[in-house]
LOMAR-815836 format. One record per residue: residue in one letter; y, z, x of N, C-alpha, C in turn. Coordinates in steps of 0.1 Angstrom, whole numbers, plus 5000, padded with zeros to 4 digits. Atoms other than C-alpha are relative to their C-alpha. Example, Ala and Ser with C-alpha at 12.3 -4.5 7.8 and 13.67 -1.06 7.14 Angstrom:
2
A498850005009495550785123501250005009S498950004991498950715137501150084992
***
This chain:
73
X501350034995441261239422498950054990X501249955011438161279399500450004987X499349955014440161279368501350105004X499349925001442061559376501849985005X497950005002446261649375500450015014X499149944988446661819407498850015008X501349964989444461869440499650184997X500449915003444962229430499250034986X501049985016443462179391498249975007X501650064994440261989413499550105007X500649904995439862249434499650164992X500249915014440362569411498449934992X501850035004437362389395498749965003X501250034993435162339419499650105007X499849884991435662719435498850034999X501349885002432162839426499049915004X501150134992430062469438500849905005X499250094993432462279461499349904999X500350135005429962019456499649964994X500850025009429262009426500849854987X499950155007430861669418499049894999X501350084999427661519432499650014985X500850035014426061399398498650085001X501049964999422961499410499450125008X501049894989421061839420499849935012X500350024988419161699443500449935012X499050074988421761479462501250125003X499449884997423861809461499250075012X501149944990420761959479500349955015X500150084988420661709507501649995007X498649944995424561729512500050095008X499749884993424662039518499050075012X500850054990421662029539500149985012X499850124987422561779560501450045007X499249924989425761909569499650115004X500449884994424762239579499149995008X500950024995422062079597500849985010X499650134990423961819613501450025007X498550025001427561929612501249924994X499450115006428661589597499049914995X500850125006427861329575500349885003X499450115002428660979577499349934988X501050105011428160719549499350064989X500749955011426460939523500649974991X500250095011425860749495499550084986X500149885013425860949461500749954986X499250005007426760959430501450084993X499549895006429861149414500250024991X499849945008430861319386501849984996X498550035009434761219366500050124994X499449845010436661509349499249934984X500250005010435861309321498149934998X501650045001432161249323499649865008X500750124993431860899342499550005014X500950024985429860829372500149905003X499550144989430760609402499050065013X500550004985429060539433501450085010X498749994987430960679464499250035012X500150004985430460649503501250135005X499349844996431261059517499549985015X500049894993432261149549500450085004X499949895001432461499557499350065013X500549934984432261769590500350144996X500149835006431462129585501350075008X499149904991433962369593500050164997X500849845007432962699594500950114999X498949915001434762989586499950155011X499849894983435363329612499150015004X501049905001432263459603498549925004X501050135000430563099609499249944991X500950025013429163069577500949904996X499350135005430062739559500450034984X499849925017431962829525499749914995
***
C-alpha cells in the first residue's frame, strides 16, 4: 500500500503523523478535525502521498477509536 514492502514498513513510517500521507497540510487539518469532531468520516476526498513521491486521488473512510485514556492517537 502506498509504495511500501510490508503494512509494518507503512506504519513504522507514519508513527509520528498517522496522517501524514494526506499530500496536503490543510486536508490533513480537516481529517483530523473532522474525525474528532464527528467520530467518522465518509467519502473524504483527498489527495495522497506514494513512498515514491506520486499523488493519487483517494475516497477515505475512517472512525475514530479512541484509546483508554480517550484521546485519539
Amino acid at each position: 500500500m502506498l509504495g511500501f514492502e510490508t503494512v509494518n514498513s507503512l506504519l513504522a513510517h507514519f508513527a509520528q503523523r498517522p496522517f501524514a500521507f494526506i499530500a496536503h497540510p490543510e486536508q490533513e487539518q480537516e481529517f483530523m478535525l473532522t474525525l474528532e469532531q464527528q467520530g467518522a468520516l465518509t467519502d473524504f476526498e483527498c489527495l495522497i502521498q506514494h513512498q515514491e513521491e506520486a499523488v493519487v486521488w483517494a475516497s477515505i473512510n475512517a472512525r475514530r477509536v479512541p484509546g483508554p485514556d480517550g484521546s485519539t492517537a
